[in-house]
C-alpha positions in Angstrom: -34.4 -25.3 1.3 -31.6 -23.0 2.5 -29.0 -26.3 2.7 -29.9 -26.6 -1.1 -30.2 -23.0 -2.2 -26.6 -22.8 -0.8 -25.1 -26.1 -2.6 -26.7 -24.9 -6.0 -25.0 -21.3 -5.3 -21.5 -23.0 -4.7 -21.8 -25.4 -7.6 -22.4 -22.2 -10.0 -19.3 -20.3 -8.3 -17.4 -23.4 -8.9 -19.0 -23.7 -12.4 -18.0 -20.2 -13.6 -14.4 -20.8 -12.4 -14.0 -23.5 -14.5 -15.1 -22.2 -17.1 -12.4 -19.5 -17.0 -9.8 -22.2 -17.6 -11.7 -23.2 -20.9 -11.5 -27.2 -18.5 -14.1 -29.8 -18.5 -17.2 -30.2 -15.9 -15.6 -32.9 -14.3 -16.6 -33.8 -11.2 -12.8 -34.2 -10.0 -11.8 -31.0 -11.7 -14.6 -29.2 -9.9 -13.6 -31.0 -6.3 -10.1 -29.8 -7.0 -11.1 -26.2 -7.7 -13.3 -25.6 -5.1 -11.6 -26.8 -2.5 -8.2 -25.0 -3.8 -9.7 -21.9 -3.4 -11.2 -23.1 0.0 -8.0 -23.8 1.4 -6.4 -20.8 0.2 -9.1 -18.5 2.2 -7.3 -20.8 4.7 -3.9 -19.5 4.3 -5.0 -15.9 4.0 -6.5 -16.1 7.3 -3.5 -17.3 8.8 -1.2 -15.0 7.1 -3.5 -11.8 8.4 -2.7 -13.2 11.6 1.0 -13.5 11.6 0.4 -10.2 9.9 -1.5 -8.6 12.8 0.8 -10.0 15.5 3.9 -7.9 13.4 5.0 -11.2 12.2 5.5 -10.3 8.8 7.5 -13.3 7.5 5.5 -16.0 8.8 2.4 -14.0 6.6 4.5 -13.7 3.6 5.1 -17.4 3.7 0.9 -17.8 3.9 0.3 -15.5 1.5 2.8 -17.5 -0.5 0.4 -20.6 -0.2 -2.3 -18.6 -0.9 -1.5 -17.4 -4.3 -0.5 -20.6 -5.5 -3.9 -21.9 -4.5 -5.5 -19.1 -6.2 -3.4 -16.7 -7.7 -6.9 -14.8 -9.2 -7.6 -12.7 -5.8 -5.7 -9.2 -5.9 -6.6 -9.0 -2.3 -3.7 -11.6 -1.2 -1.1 -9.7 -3.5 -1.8 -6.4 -2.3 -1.3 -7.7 1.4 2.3 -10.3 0.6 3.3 -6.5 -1.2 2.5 -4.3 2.5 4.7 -7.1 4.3 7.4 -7.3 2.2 7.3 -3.4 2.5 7.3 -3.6 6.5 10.5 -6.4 5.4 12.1 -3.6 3.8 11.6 -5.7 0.8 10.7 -2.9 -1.5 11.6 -4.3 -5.2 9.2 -7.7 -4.3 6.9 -5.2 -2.8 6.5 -3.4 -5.8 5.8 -6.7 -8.2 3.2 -7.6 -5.7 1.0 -4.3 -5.9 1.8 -4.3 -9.4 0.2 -7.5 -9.6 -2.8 -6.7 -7.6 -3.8 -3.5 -9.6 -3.8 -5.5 -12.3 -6.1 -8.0 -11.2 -8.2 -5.0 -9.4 -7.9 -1.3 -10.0 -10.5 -0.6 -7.5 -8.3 -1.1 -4.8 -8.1 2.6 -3.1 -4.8 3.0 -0.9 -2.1 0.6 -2.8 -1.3 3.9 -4.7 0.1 4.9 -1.5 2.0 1.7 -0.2 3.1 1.2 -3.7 4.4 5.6 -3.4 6.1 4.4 -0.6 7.9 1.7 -1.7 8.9 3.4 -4.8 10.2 6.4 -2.5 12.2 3.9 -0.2 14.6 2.7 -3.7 14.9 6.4 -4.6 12.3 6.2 -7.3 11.2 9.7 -6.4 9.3 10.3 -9.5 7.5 7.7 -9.9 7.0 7.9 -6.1 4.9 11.2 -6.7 2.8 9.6 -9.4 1.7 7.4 -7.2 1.2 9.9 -4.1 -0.7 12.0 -7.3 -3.1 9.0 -7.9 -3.8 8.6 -4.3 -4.4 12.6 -3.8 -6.9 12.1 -7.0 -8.9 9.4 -5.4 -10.0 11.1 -1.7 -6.8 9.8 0.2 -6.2 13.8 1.0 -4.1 13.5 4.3 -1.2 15.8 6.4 1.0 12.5 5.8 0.9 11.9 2.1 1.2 15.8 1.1 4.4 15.7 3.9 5.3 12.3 2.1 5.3 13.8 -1.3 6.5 17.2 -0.5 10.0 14.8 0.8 10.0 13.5 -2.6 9.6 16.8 -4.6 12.9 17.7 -1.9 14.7 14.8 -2.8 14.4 16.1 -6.9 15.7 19.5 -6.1 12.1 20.9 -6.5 12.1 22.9 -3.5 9.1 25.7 -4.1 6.6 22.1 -5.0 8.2 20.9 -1.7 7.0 23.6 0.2 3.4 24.0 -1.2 3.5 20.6 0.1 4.5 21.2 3.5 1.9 23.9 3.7 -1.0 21.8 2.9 0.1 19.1 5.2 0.4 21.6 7.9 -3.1 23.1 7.1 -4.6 19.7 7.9 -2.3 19.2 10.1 -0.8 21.6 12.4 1.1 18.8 15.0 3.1 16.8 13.0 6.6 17.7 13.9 8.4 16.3 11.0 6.6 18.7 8.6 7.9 21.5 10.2 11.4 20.3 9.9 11.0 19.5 6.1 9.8 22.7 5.3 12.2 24.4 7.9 15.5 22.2 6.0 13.5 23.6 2.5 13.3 27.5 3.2 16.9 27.5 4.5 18.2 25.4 1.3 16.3 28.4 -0.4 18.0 31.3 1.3 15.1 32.0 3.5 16.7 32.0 7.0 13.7 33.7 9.2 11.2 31.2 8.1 13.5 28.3 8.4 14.2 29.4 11.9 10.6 29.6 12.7 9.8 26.1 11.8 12.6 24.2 13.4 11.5 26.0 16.2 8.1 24.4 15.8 9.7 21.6 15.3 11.6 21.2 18.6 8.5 22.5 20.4 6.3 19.8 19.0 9.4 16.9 19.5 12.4 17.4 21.4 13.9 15.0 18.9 14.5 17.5 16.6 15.9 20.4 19.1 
């Protein structure tokens, strides 16, 4: 009973597939489908592999597979887009999380890879938007205020910058690098004492930036 409940179950996934593509019932178009979208799980599997072993271009070249198997599942863009961001890939990147939000909106964090991407090609603007949307849906964290409160710098909008810097440091108090930001901010500002004070937090928190 189970064998059949679970043939009936993939005949009607296969069913409604097909008739997205406005094809025939045919029983070769139906093999053809099915296993398509079998072999592009396939591929995705192996390309989060490569992509878990930090072996980013083997997974793009998976994830290429993928898509052309079944170039319906948002999933498979949204991961191609985070390796070709590790690549330093940023424009292809981009197209890919486009893609994916298009095909599913739901998806929570590609706000923030696609902020990050955006901020990488100097795209500071619509960088925030992005870092805004990601704020908006629960992804409240020391590194994206600290990553947006960068971009605000990089636009010359140095008080925004700061209010940044002082909520990533409220959830925050250890990360180094916010320190400095802010620190670089209030001296760029004329405020000398407090500038001091963080770069001194900075140093203490990471002799790198002593």
């Amino acid at each position: 009973m189970h064998h059949f409940t679970s043939i009936v179950f993939a005949l009607t996934i296969g069913m409604s597939l097909l008739s997205c593509t406005g094809e025939p019932y045919t029983q070769e178009s139906f093999k053809f489908n099915f296993f398509d979208l079998e072999r592009a799980r396939d591929y995705r599997i192996r390309a989060g592999t490569h992509h878990n072993l930090n072996q980013y271009q083997q997974a793009v070249e998976n994830y290429d597979e993928a898509i052309l198997l079944d170039p319906h599942f948002a999933w498979s863009y949204y991961s191609r887009g985070i390796a070709y961001s590790v690549l330093s890939r940023y424009q292809l990147a981009i197209d890919d999380f486009n893609q994916a939000i298009k095909l599913d909106r739901k998806l929570i964090d590609i706000y923030l890879h696609r902020g990050f991407a955006y901020y990488q090609l100097g795209q500071f603007q619509r960088s925030i938007e992005d870092y805004n949307v990601s704020i908006d849906r629960g992804l409240s964290s020391a590194e994206i205020y600290d990553k947006r409160g960068v971009a605000y710098h990089n636009l010359g909008l140095l008080e925004q910058a700061i209010a940044d810097y002082d909520k990533a440091v409220s959830l925050d108090p250890t990360l180094s690098n916010v320190y400095l930001h802010r620190g670089i901010a209030y001296s760029q500002l004329g405020k000398h004492t407090e500038s001091e004070k963080d770069k001194a937090r900075a140093c203490a928190l990471n002799n790198q930036h002593c």
